[in-house]
TORDOGU-577893 format. One record per residue: residue in three letters; x, y, z of N, C-alpha, C, O, CB in turn. Coordinates in pm, whole numbers, plus 50000, padded with zeros to 5 digits. Each point is the difference from the previous one (the first is absolute). Glycine has a CB too. Layout:
AlaXYZXYZXYZXYZXYZ
...
This chain:
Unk150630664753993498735006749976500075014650040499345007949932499454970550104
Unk502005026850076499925011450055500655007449867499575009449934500514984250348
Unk501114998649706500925010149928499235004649831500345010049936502184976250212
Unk496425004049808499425001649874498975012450025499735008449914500614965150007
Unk499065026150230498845012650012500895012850019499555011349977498364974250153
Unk503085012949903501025009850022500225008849875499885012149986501184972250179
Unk499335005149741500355005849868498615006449900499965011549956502224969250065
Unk497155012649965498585003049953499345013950062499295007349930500434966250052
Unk500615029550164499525013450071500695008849889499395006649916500524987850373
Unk501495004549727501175011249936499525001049895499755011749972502294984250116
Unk497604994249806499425002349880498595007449956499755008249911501634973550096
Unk498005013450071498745009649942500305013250073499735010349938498234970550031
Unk502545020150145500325013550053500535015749901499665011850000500964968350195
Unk500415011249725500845003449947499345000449864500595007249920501164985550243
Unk497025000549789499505003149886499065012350030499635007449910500674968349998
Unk499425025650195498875009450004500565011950024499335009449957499064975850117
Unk502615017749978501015010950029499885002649862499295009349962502394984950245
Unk499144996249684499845005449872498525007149907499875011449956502084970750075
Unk497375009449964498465003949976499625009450039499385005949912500104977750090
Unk500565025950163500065012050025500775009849909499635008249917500014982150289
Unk501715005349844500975010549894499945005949928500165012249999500554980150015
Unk498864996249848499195005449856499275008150040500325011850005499554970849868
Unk498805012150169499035007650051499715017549994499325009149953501134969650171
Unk500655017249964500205016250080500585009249874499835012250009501014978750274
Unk499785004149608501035004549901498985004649916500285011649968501834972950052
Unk496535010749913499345005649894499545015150042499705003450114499564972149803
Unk500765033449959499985012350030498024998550026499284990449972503545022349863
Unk496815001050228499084997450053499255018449968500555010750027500604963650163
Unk497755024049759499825016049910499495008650084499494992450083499974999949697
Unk500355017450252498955003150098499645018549905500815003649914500374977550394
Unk498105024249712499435012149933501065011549991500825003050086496834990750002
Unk502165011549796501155006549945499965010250091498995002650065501064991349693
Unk501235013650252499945019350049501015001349940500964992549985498175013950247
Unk500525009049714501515013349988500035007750091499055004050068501004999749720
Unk501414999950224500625009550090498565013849963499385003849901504124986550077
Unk496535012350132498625016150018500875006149861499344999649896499915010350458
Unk501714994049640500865011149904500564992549871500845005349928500045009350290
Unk498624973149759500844990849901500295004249877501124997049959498024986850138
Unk500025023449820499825009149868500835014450016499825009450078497604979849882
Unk503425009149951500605014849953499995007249902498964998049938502034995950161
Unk499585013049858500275003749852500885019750008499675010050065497414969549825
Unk503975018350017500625007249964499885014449989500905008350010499394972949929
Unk497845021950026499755013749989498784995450004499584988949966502165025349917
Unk497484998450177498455004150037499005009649868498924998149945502265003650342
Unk499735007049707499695006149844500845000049891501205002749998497705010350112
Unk500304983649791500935001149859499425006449908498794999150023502144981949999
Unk499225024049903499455007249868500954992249847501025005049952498445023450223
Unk499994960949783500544992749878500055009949867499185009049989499784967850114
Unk501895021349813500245006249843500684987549912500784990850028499785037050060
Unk498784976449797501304992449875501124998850009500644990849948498505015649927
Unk501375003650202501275002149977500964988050106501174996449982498105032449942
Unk499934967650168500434996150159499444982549917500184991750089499115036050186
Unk500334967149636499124988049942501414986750081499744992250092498615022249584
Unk502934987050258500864985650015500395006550184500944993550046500534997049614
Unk498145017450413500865001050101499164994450126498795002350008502595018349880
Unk499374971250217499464996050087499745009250100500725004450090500074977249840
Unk497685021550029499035011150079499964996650170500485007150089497774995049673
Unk501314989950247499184994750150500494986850012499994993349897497685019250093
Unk502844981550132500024990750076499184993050116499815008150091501795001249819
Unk497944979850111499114997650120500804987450022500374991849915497055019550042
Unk502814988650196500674989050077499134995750147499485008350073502995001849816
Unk497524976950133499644994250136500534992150017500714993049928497695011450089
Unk501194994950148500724988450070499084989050030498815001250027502755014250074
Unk499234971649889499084987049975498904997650054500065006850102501564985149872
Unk497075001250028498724999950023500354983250091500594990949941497935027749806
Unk501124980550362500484988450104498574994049976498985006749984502975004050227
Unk498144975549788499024994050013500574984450134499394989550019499525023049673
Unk501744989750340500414990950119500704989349934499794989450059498265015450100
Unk502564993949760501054988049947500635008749842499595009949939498654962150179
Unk503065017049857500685005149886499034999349894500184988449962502065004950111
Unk496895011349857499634996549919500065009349884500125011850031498904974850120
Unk500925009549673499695006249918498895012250011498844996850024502074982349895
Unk499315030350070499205011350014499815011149874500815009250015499954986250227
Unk498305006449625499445008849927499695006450022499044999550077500744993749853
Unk500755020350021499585012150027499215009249889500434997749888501474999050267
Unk497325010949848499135006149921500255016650028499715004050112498554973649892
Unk502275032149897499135017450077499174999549942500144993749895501225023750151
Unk497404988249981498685002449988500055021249984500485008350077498584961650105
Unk500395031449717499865013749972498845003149978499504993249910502335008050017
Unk497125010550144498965004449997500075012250001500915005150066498364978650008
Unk499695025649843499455017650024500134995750166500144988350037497585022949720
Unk502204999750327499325002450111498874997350040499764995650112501375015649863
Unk497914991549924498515005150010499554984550006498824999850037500915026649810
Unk500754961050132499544989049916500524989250129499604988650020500705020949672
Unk500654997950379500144988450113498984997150092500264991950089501835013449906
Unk497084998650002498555001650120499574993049914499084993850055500345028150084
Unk500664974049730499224990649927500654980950018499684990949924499785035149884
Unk501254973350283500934988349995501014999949922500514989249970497935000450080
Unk502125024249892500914997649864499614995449907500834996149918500525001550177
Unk497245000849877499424994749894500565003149821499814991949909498245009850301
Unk502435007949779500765005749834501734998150034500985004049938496855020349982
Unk502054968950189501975002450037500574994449865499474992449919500835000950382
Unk500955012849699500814992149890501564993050072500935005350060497905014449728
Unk500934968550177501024991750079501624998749916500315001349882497304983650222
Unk502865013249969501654996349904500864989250129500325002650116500185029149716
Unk499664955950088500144988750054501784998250010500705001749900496654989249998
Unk503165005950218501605002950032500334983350028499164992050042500875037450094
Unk501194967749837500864988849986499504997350145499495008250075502734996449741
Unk498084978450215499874991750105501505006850079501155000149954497264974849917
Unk501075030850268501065004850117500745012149951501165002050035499254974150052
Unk498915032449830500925012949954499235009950068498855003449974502094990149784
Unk499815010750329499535010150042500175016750010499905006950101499934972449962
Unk500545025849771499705014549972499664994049873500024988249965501515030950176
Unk498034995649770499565005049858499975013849945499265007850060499564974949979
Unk501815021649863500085007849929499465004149946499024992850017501945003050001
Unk498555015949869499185003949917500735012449916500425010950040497584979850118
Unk501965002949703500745012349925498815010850001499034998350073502754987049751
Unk498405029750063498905008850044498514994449856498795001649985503495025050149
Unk498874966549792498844992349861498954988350079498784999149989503495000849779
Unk498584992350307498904987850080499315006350107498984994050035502504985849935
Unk498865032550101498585003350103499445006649954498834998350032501715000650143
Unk499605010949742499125005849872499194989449977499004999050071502615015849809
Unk498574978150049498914990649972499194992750085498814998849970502405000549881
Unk499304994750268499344995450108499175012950005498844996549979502884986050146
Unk498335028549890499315009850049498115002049894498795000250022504395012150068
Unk497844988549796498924997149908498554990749977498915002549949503165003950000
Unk498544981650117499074991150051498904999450109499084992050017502645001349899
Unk498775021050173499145005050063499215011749965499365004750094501894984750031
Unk498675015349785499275006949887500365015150124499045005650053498494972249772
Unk503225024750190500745013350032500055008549917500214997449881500944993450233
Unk498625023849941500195009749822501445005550033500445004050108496685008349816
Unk503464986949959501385005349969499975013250033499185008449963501324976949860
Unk500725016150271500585014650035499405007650061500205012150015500674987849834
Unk498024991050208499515001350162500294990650142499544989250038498745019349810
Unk502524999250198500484992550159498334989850063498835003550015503345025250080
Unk498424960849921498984995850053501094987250155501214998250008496505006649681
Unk501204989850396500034995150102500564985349953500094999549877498065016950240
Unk502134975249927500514987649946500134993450157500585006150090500865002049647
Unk497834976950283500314994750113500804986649968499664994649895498325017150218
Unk502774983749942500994988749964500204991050113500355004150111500855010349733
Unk498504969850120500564993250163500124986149887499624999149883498745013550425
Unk502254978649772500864987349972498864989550033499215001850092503465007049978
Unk497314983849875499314985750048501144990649968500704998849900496625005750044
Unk502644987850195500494982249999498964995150036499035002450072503224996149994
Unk498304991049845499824984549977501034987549973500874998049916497375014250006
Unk501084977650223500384988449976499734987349910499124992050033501085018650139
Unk500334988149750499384989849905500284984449988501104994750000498915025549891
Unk498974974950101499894979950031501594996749884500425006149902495644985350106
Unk504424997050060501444997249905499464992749893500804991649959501085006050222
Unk496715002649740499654998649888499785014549942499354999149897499794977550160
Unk501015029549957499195012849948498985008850031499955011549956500664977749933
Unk498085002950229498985004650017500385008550068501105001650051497654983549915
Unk499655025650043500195003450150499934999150132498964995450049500915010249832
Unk500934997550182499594998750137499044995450089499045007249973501915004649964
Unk498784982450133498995003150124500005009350071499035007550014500934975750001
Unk501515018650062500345015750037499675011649919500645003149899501064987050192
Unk497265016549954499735011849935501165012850014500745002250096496734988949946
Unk502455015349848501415012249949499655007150150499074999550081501005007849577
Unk501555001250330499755011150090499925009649935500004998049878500904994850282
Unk499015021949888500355009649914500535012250088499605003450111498684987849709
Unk502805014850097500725008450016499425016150120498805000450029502084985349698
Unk499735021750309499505015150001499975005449879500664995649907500165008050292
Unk498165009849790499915001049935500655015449937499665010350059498754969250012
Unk502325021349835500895015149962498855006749970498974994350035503435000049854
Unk497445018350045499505010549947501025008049943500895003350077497364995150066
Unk501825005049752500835006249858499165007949934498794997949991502564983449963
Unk499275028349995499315011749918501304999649852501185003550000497455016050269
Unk500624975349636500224997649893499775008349899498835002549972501004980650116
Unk500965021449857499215007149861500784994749868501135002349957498215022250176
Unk499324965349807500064995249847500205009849926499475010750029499194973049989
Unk502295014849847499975005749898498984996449862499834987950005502385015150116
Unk497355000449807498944999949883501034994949912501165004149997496985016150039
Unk501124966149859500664995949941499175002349828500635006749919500544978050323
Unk497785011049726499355001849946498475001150002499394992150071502575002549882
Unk497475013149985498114997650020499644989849866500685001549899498495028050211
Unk500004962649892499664993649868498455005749975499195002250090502484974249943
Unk498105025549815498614998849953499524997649926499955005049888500035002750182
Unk499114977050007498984994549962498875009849941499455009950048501314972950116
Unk499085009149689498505010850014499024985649876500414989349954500905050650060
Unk497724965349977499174995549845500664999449895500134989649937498165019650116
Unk502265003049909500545003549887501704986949962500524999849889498105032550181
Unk501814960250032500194991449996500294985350063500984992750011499035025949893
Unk498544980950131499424985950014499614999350201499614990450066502314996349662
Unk498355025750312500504998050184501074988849994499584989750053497855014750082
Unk503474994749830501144992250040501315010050049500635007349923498464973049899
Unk501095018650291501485010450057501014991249954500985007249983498305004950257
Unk501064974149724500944996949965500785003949903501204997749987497874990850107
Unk500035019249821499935005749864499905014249971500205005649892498904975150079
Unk500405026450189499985015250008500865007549948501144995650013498015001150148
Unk500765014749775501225007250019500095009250141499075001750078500984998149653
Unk501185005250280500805004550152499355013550031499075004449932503504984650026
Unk497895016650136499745017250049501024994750066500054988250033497435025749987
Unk503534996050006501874999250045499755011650128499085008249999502744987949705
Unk499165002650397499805009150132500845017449892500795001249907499714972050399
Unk498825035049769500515010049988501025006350022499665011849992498884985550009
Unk503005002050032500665003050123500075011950068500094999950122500914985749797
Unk498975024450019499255012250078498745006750083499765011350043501484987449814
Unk498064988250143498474996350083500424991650043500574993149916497615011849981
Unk501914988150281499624989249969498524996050007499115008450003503084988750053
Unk497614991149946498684993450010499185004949855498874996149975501125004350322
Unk500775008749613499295004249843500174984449936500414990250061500505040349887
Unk498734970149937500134990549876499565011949894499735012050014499574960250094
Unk500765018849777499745009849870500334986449866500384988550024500765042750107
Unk498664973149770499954990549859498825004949932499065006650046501954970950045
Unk499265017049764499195002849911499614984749982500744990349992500225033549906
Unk497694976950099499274982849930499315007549884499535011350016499674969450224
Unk500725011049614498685000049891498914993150044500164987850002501195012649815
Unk497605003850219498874994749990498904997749854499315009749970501304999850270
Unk499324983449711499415003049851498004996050072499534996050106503444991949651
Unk496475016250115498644995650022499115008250017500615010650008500134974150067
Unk497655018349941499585005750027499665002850190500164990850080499545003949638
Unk499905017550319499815001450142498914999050015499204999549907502275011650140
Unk498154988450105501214998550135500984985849981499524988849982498545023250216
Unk503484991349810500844989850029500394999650184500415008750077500554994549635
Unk498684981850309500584996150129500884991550012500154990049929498205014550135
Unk502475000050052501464999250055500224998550114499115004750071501385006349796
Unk500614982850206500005002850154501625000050003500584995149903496924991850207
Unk503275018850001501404997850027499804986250049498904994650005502055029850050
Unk500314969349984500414991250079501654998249993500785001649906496784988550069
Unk502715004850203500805005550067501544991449936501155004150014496805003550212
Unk501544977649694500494990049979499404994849836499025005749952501304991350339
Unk500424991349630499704998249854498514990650064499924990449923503075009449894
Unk496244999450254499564989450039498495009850070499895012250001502834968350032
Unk495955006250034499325008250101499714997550132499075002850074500215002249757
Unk502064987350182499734995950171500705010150091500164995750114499834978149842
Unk500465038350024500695008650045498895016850043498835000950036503514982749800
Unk498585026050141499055011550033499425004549829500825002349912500765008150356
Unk496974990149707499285006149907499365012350025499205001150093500614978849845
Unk500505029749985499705014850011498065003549891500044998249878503735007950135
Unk495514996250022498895003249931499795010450059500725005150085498444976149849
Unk499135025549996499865013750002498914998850169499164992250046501095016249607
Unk500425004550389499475005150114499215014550004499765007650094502114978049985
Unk497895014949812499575012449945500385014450050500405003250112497964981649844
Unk501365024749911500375009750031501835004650004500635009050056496824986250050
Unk502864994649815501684995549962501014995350095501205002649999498565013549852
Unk499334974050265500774992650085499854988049968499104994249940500845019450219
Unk501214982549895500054980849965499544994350110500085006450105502004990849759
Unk497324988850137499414993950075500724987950039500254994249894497915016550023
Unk502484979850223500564991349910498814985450069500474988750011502825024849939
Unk495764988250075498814993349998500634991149913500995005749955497035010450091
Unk501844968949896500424995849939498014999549885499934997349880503114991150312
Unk496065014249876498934995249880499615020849980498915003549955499584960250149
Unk502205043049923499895010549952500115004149867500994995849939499475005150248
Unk498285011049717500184996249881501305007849928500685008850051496724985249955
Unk502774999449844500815006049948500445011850003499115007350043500314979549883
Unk501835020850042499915014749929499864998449846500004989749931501555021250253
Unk498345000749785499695004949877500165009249915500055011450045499124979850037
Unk500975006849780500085015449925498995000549878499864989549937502835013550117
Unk496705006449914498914999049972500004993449825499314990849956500095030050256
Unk501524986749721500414989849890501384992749976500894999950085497545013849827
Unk501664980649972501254996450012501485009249936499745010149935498624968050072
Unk502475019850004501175008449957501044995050097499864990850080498845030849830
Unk502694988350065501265000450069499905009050121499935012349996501284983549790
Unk498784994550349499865008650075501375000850106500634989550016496685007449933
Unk503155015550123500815000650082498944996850163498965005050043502945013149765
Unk498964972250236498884994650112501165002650133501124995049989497054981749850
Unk501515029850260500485004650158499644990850089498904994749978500855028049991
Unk501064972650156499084994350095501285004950104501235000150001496894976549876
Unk500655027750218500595006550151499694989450102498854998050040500655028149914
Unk501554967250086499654986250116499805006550124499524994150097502024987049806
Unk498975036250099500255007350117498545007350044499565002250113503165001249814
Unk496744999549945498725001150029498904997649946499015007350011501965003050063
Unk499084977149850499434990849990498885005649848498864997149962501704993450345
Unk500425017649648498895008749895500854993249857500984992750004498225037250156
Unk500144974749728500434991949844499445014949909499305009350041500024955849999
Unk501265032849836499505009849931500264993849824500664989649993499925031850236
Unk499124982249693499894995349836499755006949919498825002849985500614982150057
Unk501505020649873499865008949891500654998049903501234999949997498305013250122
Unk499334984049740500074996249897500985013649965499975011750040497664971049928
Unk503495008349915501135007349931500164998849880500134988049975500815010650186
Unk499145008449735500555000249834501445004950073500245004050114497375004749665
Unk503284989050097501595008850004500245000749868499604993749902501624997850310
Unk499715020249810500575001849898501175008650039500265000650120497704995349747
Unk503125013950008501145007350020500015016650018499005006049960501754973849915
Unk499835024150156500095014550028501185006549997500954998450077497424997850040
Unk501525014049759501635002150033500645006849873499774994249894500464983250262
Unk500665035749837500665002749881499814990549866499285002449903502255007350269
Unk499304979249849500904990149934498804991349945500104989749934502285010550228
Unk496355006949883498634992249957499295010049885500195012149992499354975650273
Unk499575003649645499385011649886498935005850091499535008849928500764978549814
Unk499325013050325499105012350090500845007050102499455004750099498384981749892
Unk503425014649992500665003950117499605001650153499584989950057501185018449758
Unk499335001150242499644999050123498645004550038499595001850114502654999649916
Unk496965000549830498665003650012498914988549979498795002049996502095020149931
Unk499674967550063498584995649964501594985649993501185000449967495855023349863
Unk501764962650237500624986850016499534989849837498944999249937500795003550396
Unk501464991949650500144991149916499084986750065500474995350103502025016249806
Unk496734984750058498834991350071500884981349944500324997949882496585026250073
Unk503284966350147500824987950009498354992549994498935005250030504015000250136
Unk497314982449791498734992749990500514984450053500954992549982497855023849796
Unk500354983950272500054988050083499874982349925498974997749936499895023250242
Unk502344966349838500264991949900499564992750084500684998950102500965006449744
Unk496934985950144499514992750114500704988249981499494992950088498305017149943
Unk502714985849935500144988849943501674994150065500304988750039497835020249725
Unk502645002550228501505004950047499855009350168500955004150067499924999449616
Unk497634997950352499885009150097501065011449991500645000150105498354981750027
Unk501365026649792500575010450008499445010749888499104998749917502814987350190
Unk499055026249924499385013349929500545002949951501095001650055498005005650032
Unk500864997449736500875003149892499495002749905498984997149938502304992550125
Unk499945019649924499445012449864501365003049905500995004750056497045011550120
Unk502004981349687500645008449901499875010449946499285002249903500944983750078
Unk500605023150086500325013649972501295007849945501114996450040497395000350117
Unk501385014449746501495007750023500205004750095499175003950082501015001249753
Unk501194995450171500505003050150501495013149936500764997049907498494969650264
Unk500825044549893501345007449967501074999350160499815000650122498625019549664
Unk502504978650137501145000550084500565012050082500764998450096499594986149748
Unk499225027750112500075008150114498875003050082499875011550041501724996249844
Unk497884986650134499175001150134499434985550082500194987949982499025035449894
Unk500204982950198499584988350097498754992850055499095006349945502565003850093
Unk497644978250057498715001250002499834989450104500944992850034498515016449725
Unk499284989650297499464991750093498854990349970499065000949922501725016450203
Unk499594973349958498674993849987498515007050144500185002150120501824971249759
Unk497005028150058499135001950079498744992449961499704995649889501445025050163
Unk497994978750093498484997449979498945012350005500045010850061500584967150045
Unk498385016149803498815008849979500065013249999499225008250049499854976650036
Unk502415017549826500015015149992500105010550102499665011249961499244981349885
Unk501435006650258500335005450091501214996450083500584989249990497285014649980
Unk502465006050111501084998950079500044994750172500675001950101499745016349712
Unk498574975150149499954987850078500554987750060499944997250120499055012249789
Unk501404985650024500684989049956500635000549847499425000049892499004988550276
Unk503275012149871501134999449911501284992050031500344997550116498775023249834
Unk501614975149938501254990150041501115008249952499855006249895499074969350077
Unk501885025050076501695003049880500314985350100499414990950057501925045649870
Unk500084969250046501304993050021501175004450152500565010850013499044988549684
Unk500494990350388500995002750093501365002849906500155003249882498624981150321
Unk502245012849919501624999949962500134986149910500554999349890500485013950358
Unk498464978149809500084979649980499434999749880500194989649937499294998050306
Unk499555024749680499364995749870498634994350024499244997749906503014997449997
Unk497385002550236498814998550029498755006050019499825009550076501564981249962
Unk497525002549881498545010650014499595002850163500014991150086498804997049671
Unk500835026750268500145000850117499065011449995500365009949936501964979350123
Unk496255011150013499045012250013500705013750005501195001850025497254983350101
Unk500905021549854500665015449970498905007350099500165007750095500904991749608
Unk497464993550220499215011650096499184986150033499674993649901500165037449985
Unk499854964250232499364989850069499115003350077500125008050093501474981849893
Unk497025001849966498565008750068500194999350144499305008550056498824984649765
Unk502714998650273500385006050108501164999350063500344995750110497825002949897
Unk502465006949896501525000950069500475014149960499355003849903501394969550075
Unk500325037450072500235011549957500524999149878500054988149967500115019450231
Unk500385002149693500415001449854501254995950060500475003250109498145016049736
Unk501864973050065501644999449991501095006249862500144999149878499044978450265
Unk501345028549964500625008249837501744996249992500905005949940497175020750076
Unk501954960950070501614995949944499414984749888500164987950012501905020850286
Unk497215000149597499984988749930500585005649838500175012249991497624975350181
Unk502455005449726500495004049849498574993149920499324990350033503945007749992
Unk496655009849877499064999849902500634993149881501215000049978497675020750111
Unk500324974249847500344987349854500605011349937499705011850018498134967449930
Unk503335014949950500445006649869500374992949893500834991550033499815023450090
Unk499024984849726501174995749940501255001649891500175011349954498244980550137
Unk502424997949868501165008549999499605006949843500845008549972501214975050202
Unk497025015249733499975004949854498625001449976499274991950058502794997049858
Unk497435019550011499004998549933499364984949958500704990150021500275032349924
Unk497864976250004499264984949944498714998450072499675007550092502584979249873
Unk497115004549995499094990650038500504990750101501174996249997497895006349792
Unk499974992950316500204995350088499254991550053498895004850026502105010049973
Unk499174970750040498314996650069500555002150185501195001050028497454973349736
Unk500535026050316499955004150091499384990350115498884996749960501245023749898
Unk500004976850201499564988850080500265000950145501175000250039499174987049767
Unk498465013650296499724999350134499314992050086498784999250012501525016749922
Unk500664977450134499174984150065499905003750144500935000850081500234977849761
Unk497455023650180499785000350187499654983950048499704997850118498955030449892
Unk501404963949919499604991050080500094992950061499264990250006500365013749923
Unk501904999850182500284992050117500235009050068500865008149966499874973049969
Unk498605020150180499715013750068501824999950078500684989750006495735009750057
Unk503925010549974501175007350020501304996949949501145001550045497695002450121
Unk500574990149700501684998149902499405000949844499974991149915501694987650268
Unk497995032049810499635007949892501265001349893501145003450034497125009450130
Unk501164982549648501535001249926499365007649926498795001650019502804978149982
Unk499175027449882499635000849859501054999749907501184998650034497065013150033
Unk501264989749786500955002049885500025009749927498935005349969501024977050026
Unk500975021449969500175010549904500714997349837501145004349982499025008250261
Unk499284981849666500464992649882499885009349832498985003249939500124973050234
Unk502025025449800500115006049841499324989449934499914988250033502425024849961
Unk497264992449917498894990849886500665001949866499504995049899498025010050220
């Protein structure tokens, strides 16, 4: 009998030793922290371009977010204006990182766009705050009980580049999906510029917007030729309809619209350099064209409304390229149209993709 209580002690002894063991072995969660300094990143200021689009601009790296056991840990950066973090980050724009990776990259095309999403105006430096969130997540998927931690927080001075303006207007339908463009200036920044047709009778209303869409930044009138970007602010406007060359200054927040006819100017034209060969507008083809004789020793331009205002020749590349730009200085490394023989000619000038302007020059 002794020797059976003997054995029976050892046994449950020895089971419960085990039962502890386990015990002690399940991981056990307790509230997240990061290191005070856990968030980094590569550079503080940047100034983005087209040109910089496939190159890896900016880097952000941290060190792991402890929550008191090995566990799976999601990480989030969280990107906000400055001005908007006193709001809880309420407009942040998030970008979601692999399970346990801890850096991320950004070419200068993907934070451009992240940037965009914060309705930032192009080719103005602005403030940028950045911090990491973890999260532990249930081994179904859910979330947590453990609530996220979150990072310190960076501050960056960013400057977006301008990609396009869109405009929505009446004249067709308020849909930006469907807008035509205003293209950045590169000798301004924060300019735009393009020609839109507006047909119809006036007042025609219009508004920029920052994106093909209107959940982004919308530009309306602030009167007195400032933009508003109020989103229930009213339209702009021009008083009738026609071809207008349309400006927008993101830098100072001003717009401008002036209706345009074109036509040629030039020796090699039957009014020579006195008087413009008038181009008529093909609504239908959206472009401007005229059949005219044309002589081979001389030469000619395209201009608007008869003045020397606004004119195109030709770079080195063969490309239409302002000559005299309502605000840019005259450029005089440009070549003027010619052609090679006498004849008839039709003539053809398409503005309507703002900063890649073509035309033709065709024997008949």
């Amino acid at each position: 009998m002794r020797i059976k209580i003997s054995f029976l002690s050892v046994f449950f002894t020895l089971m419960t030793f085990i039962a502890c063991k386990k015990e002690g072995d399940l991981p056990v969660l307790s509230a997240g922290t990061f290191d005070s300094s856990a968030l980094t990143t590569s550079a503080t200021t940047l100034v983005l371009n087209e040109s910089m689009n496939n190159d890896t601009v900016l880097t952000y790296s941290w060190k792991a977010a402890s929550f008191g056991a090995n566990v799976v840990v999601s990480y989030t950066l969280q990107f906000s204006a400055v001005n908007d973090t006193s709001n809880n980050w309420a407009t942040a724009t998030r970008i979601n990182i692999e399970n346990r990776v801890l850096t991320h990259g950004f070419t200068a095309l993907e934070l451009n766009n992240l940037l965009t999403q914060l309705n930032l105006t192009p080719g103005v430096a602005a403030e940028i705050a950045v911090r990491i969130i973890a999260n532990v997540n249930q081994f179904d998927g859910k979330t947590s009980v453990i609530p996220p931690v979150y990072s310190n927080t960076l501050i960056q001075t960013i400057t977006p580049y301008g990609i396009d303006l869109f405009v929505p207007g009446e004249y067709q339908g308020w849909d930006p999906s469907t807008a035509p463009r205003l293209a950045p200036v590169a000798a301004l920044t924060g300019l735009y510029d393009g020609f839109v047709y507006m047909p119809g009778q006036g007042p025609l209303y219009f508004k920029y917007t920052s994106t093909p869409d209107w959940n982004h930044t919308n530009y309306g009138d602030g009167g007195n030729g400032t933009l508003d970007t109020d989103g229930l602010a009213a339209g702009l406007s021009v008083p009738v309809g026609g071809y207008y060359y349309l400006t927008a200054n993101l830098q100072q927040n001003t717009w401008t619209a002036t209706k345009t006819t074109w036509g040629i100017i030039g020796a090699a034209t039957p009014g020579g350099w006195d008087a413009d060969t008038e181009l008529n507008y093909d609504e239908s083809q959206q472009v401007w064209t005229v059949t005219t004789h044309l002589i081979a020793n001389g030469s000619f331009k395209f201009r608007a409304n008869k003045a020397w205002s606004m004119d195109l020749a030709l770079d080195n590349e063969g490309k239409l390229q302002y000559a005299n730009h309502p605000l840019l200085p005259y450029n005089e490394n440009l070549q003027e149209f010619s052609v090679a023989e006498d004849g008839v000619y039709k003539i053809t000038l398409d503005l309507q993709h703002a900063g890649n302007y073509s035309y033709s020059i065709v024997k008949q």
